[in-house]
Backbone as a ProteinNet text record, in pm:
[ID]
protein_1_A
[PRIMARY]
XXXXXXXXXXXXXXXXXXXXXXXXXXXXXXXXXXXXXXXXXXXXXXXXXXXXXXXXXXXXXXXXXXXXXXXXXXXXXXXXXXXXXXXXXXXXXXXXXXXXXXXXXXXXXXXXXXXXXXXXXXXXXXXXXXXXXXXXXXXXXXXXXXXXXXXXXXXXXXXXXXXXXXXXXXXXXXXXXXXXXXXXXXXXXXXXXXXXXXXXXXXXXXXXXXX
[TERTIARY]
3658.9	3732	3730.7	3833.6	3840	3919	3908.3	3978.1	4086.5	4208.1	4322.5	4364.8	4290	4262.8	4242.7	4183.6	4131.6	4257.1	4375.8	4548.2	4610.8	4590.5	4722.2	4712.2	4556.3	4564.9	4452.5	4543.4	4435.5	4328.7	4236.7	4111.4	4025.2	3999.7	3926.9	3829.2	3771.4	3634	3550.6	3582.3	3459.9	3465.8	3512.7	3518	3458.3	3467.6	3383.5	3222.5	3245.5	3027.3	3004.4	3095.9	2974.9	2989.2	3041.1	3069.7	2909.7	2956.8	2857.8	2717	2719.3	2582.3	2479.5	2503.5	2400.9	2410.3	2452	2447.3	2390.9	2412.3	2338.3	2175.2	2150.9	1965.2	1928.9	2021.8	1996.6	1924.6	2020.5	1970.1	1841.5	1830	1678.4	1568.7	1587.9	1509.4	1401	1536.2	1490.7	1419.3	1465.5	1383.5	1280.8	1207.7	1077	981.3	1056.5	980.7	937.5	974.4	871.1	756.9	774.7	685	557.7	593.9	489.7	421.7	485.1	427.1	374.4	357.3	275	115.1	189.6	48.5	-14.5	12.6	-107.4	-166.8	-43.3	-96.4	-219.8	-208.8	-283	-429.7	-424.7	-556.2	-610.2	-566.1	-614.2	-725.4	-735.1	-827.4	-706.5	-796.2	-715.3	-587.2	-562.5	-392.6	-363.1	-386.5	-293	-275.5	-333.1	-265.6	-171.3	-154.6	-115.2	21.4	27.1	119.7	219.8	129.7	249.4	306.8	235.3	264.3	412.8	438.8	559.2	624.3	621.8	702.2	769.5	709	732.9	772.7	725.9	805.4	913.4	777.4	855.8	962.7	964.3	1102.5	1224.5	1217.8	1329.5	1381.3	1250.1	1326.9	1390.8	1316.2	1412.4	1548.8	1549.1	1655.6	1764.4	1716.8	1819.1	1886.2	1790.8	1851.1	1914.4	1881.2	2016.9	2055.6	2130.2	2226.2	2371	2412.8	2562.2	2623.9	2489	2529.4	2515.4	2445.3	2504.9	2607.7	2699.1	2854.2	2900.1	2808.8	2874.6	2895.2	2819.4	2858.9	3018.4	3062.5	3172.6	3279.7	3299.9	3318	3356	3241.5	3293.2	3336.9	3297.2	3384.1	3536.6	3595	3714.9	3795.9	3684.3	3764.3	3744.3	3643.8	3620.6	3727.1	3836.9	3964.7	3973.7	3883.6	3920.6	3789	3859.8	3702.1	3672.4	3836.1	3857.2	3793	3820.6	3777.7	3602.8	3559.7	3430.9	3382.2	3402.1	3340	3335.3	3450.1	3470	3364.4	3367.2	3277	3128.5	3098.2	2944.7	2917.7	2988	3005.1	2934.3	3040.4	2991.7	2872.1	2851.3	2721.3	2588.6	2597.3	2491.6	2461.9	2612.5	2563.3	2537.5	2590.4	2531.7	2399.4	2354	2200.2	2157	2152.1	2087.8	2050	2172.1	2171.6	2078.1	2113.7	2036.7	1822.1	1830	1682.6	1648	1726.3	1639.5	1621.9	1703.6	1694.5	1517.5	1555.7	1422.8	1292.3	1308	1179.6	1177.9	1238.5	1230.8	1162.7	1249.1	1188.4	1018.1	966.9	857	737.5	796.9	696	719.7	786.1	825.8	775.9	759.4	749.4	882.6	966.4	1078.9	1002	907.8	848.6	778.1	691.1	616.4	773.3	820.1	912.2	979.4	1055	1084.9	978.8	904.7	798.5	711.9	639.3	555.5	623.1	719.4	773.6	859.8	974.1	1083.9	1005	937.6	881.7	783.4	686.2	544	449.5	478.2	366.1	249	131	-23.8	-93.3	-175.4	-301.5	-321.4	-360.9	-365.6	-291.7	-173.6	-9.8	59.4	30.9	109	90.3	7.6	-52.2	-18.9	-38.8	-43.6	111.7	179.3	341.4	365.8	317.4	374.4	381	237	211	309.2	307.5	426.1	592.5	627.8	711.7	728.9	662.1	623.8	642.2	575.1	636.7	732.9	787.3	957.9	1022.5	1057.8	1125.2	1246.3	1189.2	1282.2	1357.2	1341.3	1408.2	1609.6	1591	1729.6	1825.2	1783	1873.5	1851.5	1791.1	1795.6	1866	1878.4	1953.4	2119.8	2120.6	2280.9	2325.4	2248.1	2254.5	2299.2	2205.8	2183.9	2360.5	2295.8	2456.2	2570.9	2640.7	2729.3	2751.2	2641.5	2635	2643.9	2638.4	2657.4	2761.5	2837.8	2972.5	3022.4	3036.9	3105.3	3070.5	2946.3	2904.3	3021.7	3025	3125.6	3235.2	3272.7	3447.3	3494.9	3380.1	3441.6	3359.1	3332	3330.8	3180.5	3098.4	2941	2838	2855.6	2749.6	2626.5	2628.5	2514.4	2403.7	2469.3	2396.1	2313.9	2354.3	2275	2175.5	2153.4	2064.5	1928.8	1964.6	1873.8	1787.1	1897.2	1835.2	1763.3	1791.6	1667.1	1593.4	1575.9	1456.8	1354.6	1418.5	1333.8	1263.4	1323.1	1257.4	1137.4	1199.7	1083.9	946.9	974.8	868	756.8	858.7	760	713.6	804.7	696.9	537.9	547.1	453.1	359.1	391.4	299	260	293.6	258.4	143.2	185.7	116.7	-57.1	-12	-127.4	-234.6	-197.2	-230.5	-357.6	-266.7	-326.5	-413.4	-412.1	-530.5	-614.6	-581.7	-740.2	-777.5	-708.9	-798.8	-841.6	-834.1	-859	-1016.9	-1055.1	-1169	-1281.9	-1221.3	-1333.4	-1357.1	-1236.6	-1256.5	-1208.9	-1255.3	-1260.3	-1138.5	-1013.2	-919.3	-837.5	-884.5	-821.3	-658.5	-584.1	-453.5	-436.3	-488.5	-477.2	-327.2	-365.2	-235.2	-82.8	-77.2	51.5	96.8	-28.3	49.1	79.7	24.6	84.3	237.8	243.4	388.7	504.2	442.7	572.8	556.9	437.3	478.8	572.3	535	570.9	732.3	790.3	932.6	963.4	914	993.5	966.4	876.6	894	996.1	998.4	1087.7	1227.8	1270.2	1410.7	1465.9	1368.7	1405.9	1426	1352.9	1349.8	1479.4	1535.1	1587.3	1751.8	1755.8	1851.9	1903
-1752.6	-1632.9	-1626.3	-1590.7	-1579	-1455.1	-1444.4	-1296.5	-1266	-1355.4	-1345.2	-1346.5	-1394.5	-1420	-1272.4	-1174.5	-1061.5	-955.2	-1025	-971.9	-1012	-1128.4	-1200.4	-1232.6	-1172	-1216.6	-1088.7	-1071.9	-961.1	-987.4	-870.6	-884.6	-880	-952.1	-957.3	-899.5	-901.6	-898.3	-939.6	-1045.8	-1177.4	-1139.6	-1105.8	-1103.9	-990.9	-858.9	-783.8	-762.2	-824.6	-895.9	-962.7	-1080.2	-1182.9	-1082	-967.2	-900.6	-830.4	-730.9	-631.9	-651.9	-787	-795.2	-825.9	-948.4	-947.9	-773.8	-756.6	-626.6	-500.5	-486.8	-417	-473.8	-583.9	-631.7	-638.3	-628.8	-597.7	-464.8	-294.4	-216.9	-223.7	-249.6	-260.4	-341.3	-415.2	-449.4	-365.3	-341.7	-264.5	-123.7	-104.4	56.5	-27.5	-111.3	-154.6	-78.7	-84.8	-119.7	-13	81.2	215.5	281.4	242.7	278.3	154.7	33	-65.5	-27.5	19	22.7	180.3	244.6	384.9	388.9	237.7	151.2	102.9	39.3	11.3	85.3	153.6	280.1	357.2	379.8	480.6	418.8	330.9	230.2	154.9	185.7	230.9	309.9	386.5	457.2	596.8	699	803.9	821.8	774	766.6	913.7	1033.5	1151.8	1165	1145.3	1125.3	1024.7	933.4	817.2	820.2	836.6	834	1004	1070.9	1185.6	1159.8	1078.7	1006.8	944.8	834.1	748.1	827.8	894.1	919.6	1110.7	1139	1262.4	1258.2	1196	1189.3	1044.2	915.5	889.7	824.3	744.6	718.8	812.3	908.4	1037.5	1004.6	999.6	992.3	889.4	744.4	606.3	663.3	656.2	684.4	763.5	882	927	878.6	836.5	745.4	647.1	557.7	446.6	503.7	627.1	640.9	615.2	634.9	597	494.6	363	217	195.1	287.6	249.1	215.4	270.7	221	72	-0.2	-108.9	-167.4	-168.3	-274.8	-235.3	-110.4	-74	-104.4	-76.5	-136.7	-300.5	-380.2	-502.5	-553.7	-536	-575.7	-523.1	-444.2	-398.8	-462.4	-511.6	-528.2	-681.7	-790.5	-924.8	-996.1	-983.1	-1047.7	-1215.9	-1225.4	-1349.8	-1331.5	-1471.5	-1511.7	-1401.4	-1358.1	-1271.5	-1119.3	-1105	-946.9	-975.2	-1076.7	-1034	-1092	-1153.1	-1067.8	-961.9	-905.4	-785.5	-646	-680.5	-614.8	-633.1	-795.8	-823.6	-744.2	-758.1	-688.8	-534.5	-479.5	-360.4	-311.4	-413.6	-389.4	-438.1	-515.3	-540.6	-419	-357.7	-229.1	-101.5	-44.5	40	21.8	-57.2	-63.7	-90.5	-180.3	-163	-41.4	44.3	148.6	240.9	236.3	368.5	283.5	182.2	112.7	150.4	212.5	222.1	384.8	452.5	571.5	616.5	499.2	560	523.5	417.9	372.1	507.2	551.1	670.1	784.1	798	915.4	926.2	811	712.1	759.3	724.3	711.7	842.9	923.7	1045.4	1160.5	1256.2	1391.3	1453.6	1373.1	1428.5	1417.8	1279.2	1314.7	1435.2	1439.6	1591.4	1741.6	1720.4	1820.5	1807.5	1684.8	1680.2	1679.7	1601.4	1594.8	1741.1	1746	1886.9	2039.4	2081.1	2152.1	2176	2145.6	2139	2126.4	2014.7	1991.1	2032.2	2106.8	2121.5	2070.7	1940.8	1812.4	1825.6	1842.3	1838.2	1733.3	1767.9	1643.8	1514.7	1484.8	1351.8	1280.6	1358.5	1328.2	1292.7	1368.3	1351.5	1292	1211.2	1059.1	949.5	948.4	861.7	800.4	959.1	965.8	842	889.4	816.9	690.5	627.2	510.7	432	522.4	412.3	461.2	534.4	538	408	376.4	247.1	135.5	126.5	-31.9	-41.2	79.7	100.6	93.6	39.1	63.8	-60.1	-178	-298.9	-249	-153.1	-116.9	-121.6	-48.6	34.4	-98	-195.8	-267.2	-396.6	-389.7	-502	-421	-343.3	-246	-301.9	-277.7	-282.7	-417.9	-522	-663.7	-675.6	-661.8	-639.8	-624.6	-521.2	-419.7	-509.3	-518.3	-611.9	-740.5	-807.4	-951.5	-917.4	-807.9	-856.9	-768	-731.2	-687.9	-818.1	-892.9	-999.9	-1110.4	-1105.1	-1236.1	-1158.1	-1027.6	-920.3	-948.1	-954.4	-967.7	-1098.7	-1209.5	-1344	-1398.8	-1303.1	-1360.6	-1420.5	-1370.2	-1444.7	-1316.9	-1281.1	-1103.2	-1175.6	-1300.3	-1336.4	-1371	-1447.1	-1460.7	-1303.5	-1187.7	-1063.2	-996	-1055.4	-1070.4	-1157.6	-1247.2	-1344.4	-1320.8	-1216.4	-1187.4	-1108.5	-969.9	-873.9	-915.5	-1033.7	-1130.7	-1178.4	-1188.8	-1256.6	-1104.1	-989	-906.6	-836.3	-892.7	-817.9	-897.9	-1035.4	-1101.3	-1141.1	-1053.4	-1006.8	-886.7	-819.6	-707.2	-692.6	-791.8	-796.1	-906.4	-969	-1106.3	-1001.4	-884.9	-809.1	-707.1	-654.4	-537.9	-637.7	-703.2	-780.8	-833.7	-899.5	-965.2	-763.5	-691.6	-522.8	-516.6	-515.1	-481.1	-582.7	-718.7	-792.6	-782.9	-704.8	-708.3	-619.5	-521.7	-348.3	-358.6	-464.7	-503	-510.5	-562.9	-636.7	-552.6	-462.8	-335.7	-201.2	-111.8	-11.1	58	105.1	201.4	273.8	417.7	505	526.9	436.1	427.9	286.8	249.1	100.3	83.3	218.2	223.9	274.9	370.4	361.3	233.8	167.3	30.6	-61.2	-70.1	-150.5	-146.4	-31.6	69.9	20.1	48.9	33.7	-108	-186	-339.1	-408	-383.5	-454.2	-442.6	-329.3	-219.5	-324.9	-321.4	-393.3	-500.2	-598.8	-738.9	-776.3	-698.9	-712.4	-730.6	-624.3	-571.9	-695.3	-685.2	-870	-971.3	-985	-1129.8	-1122.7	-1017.7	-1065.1	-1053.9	-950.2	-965.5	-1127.7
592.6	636.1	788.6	881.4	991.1	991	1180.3	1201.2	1152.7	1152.5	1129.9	1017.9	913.8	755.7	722.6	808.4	721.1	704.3	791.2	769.5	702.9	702.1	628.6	502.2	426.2	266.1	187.4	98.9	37.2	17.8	12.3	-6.5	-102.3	-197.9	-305.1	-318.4	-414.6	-494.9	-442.5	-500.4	-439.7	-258.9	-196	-17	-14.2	-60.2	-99.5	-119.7	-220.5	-220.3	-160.2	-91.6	-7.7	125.6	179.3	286.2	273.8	143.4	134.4	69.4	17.3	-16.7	87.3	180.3	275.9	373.6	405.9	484.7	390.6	248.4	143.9	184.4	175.7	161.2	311.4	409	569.2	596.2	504.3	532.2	406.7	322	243.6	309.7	376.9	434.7	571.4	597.7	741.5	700.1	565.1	483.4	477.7	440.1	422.6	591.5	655.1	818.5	837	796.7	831.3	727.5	598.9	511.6	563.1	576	645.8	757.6	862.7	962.7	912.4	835.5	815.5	778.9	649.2	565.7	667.9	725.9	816	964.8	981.9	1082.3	1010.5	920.5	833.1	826.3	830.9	817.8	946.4	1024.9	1203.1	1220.7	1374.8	1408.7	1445.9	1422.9	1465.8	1360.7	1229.5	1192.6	1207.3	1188	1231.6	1355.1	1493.1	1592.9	1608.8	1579.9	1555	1498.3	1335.4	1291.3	1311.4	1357.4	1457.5	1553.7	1635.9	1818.7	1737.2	1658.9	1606.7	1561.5	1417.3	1364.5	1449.7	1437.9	1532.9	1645.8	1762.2	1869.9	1914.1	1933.3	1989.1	1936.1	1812.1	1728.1	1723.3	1705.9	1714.8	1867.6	1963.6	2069.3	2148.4	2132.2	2134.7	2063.8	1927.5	1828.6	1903.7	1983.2	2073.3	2172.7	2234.7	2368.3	2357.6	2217.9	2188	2107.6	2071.5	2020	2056.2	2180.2	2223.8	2185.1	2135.2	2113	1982.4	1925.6	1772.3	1713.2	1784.6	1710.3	1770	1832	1881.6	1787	1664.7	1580.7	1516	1474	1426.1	1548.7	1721.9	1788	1839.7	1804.5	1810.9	1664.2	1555.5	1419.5	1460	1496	1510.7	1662.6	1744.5	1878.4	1942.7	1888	1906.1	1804.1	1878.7	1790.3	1925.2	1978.2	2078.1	2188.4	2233.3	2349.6	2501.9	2508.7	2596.3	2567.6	2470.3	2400.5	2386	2306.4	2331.9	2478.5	2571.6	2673.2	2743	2702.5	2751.5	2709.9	2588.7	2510.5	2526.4	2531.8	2628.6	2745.7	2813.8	2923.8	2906	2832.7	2818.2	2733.1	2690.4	2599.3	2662.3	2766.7	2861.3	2962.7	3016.4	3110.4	3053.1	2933.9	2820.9	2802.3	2717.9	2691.3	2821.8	2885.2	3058.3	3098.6	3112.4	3176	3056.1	2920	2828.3	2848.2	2924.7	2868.7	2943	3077.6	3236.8	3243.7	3110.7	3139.5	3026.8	2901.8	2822.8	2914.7	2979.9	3112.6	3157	3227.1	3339.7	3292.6	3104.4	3057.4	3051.1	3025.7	2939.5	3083.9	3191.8	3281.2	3388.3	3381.7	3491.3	3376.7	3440.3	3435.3	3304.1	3308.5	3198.1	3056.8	3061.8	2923.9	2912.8	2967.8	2909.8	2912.7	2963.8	2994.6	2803.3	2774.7	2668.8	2528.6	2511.3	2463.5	2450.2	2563.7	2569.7	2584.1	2620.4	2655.3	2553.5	2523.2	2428.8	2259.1	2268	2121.9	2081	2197.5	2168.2	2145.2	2171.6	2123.9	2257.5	2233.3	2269.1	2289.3	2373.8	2374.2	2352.4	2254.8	2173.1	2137	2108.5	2007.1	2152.6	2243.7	2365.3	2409	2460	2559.3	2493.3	2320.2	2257.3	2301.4	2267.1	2244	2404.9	2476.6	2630.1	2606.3	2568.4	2524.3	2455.8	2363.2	2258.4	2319.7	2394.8	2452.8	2566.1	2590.9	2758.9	2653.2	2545.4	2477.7	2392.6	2388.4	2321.7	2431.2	2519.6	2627.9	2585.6	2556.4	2537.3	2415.6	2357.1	2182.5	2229.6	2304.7	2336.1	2350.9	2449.7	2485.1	2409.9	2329.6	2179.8	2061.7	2078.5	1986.1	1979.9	2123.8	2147.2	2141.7	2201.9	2198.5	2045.7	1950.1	1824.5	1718.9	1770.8	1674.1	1722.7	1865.8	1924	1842.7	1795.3	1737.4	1596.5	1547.9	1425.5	1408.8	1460.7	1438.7	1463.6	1536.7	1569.7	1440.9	1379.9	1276.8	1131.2	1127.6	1021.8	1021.6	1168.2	1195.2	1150.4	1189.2	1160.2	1009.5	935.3	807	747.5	824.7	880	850.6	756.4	710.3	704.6	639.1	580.9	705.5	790.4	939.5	933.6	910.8	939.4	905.9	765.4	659.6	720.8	761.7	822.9	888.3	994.3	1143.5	1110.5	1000.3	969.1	906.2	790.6	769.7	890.7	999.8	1079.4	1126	1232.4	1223.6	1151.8	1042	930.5	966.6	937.6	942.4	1067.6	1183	1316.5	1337.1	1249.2	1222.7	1165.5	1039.7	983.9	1047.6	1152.2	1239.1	1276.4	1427	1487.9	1439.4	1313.2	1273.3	1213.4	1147.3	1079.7	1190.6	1290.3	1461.1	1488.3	1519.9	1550.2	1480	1324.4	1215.2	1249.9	1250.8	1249.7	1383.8	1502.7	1642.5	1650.9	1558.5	1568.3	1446.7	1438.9	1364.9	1434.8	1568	1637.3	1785	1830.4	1938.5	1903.6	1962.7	1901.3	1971.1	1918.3	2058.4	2000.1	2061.7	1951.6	1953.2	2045.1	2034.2	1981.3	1912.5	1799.5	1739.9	1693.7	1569.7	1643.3	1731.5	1804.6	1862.6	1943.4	1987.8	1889.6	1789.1	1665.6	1630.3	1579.9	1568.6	1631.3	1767	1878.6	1912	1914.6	1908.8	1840.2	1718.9	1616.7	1611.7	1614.3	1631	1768.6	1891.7	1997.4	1976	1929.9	1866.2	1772.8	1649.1	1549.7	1616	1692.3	1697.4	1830.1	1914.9	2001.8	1950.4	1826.1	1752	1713	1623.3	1573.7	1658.8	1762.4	1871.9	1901.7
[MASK]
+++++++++++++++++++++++++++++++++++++++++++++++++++++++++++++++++++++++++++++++++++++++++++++++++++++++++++++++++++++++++++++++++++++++++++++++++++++++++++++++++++++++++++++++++++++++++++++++++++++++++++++++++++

């Protein structure tokens, strides 16, 4: 199947499932990644600071900051019709995430976090430092995000779903190097932010790899 193929001939059944099945076990996969990273947060030091620091702040708040680029993937499936168009689209998907990665840095390490964080959300003490923490090694998330989404609109458009499947296979399976690597070092030193840096490792490992 190629671009021009997806005009000029109806679309079957069969084009149908091989479309939607790898991209069906793409998003099941990626549902695995947070009940995992909870299981073994939980079995850390500290897991209620911990698994509040992730799931409460700072995921919601990465999640915000690359939001603008989520649609790249619906974006480039619709607009990488040639060599010209997707650079154009590289282009813009390098200064987008650039620009949203330098803004979650800024948030991460300036005074806006507590402002957002402490102020706005009410998050405290423990939850709050932690939160910074795993905010500083989510920083690479945003602009592997967009890298991300960009490429596999483009593997969609030209008929290549299954390539996508892969790529969140591989993620997965740095997730679980990462998190497993945390538990057996969290054996041998003691730190009561163990389990946030796990979290947010594993999450900015995963999501590079598989970029």
């Amino acid at each position: 199947m190629n671009a021009e193929g997806d005009t000029t001939r109806p679309v079957t059944s069969r084009d149908v499932w091989r479309t939607w099945l790898p991209l069906a076990l793409s998003w099941l996969m990626m549902g695995i990644e947070l009940p995992l990273l909870s299981a073994v947060v939980a079995r850390l030091a500290n897991p209620e600071i911990n698994l509040g620091a992730y799931g409460g702040v700072v995921f919601p708040l990465s999640l915000l900051i690359e939001a603008p680029i989520i649609m790249l993937l619906t974006a480039s499936t619709k607009l990488s019709r040639d060599l010209t168009s997707y650079r154009r689209l590289w282009k813009f998907m390098m200064l987008s995430g650039g620009s949203l990665s330098a803004l979650h840095l800024l948030i991460a390490v300036t005074p806006m976090f507590d402002f957002l964080a402490g102020n706005l959300l009410g998050v405290e003490g423990e939850i709050l430092e932690a939160s910074r923490l795993g905010m500083i090694i989510m920083t690479p998330w945003t602009w592997a995000i967009a890298h991300r989404r960009f490429n596999q609109g483009v593997l969609i458009r030209f008929g290549q779903s299954k390539a996508v499947g892969w790529g969140t296979l591989v993620r997965l399976i740095v997730d679980v190097t990462v998190l497993f690597t945390c538990y057996t070092l969290a054996q041998s030193f003691d730190s009561p932010n163990i389990g946030i840096i796990a979290a947010t490792a594993a999450v900015s490992a995963g999501v590079v790899a598989e970029a």
